[in-house]
C-alpha positions in Angstrom: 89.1 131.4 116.7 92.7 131.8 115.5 95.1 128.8 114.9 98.7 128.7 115.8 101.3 127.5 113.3 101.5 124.4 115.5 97.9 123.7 115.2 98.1 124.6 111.4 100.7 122.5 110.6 98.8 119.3 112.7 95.7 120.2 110.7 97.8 120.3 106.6 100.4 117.8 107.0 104.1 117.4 107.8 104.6 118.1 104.3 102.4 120.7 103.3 105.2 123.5 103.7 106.9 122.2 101.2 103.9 122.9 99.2 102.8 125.9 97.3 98.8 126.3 97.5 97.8 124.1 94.5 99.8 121.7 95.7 98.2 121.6 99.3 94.8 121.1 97.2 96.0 118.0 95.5 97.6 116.9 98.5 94.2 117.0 100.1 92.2 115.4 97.1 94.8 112.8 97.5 94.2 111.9 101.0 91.1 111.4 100.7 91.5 107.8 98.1 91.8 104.6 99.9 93.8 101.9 98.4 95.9 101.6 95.1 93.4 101.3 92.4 94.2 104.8 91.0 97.8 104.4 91.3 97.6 101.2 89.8 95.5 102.2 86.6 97.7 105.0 86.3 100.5 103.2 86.1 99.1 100.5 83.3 98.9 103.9 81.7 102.1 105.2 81.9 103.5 101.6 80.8 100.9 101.5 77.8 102.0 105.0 76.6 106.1 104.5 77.0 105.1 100.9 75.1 104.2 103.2 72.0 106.8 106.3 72.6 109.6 104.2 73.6 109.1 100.6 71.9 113.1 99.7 72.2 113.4 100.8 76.3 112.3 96.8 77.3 114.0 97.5 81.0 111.9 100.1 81.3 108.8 98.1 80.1 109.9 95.4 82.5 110.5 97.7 85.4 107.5 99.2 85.5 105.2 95.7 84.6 106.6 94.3 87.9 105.9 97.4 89.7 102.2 96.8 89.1 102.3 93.4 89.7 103.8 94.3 92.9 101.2 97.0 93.7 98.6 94.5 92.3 99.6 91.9 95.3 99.8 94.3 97.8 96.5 95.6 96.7 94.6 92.1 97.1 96.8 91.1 99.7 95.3 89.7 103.0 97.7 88.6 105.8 96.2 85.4 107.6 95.6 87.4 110.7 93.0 89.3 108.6 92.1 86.1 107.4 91.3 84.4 110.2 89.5 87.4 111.6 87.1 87.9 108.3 86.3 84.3 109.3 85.7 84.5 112.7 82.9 88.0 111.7 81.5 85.5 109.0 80.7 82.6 111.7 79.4 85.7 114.5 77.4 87.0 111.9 75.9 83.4 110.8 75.5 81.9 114.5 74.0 84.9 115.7 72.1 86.4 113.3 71.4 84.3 110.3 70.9 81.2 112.4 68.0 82.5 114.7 66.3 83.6 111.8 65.9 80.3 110.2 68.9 80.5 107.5 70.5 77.1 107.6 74.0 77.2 107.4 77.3 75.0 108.3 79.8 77.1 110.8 82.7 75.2 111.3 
């Protein structure tokens, strides 16, 4: 079966004609990590290799040491929402699962 354009385009990405081939690839590596971890080690990198090549640039240092600390919130960031719905699963799962199966436990 051929695609159309349209169904090509749906399938790479609103960006990916903007791409050249080696680019799509990475594009699709990319979309396939969840979270910031990678974004965030390579940025410690980054700030650990302009520490050594560019020792006098401090508002550069600075800069990018609160852009991980910002990344680093968002990363282990939980609204209370999500909060309160982690501990609603955690009660479900002890009142109906651990409970009848003799695990004592205190759901409050």
């Amino acid at each position: 079966m051929v695609e159309s354009k349209e169904e090509k385009g749906r399938k790479r990405g609103f960006y990916s004609y903007a791409l050249d081939e080696a680019e799509q690839v990475e594009l699709e590596e990319a979309r396939g990590i969840e979270g910031l971890d990678e974004e965030i080690a390579m940025l410690r990198l980054r700030l650990r290799e302009i520490l050594v090549t560019e020792p006098e640039r401090l508002d550069l240092h600075l800069r990018m040491a609160e852009v991980i600390a910002r990344m680093v919130k968002t990363r282990y960031h939980i609204s209370k929402e999500q909060k309160k719905s982690l501990k609603q699963a955690i009660a479900k799962v002890l009142t109906e699962i651990a409970i009848p199966l003799g695990v004592k436990a205190l759901v409050k």
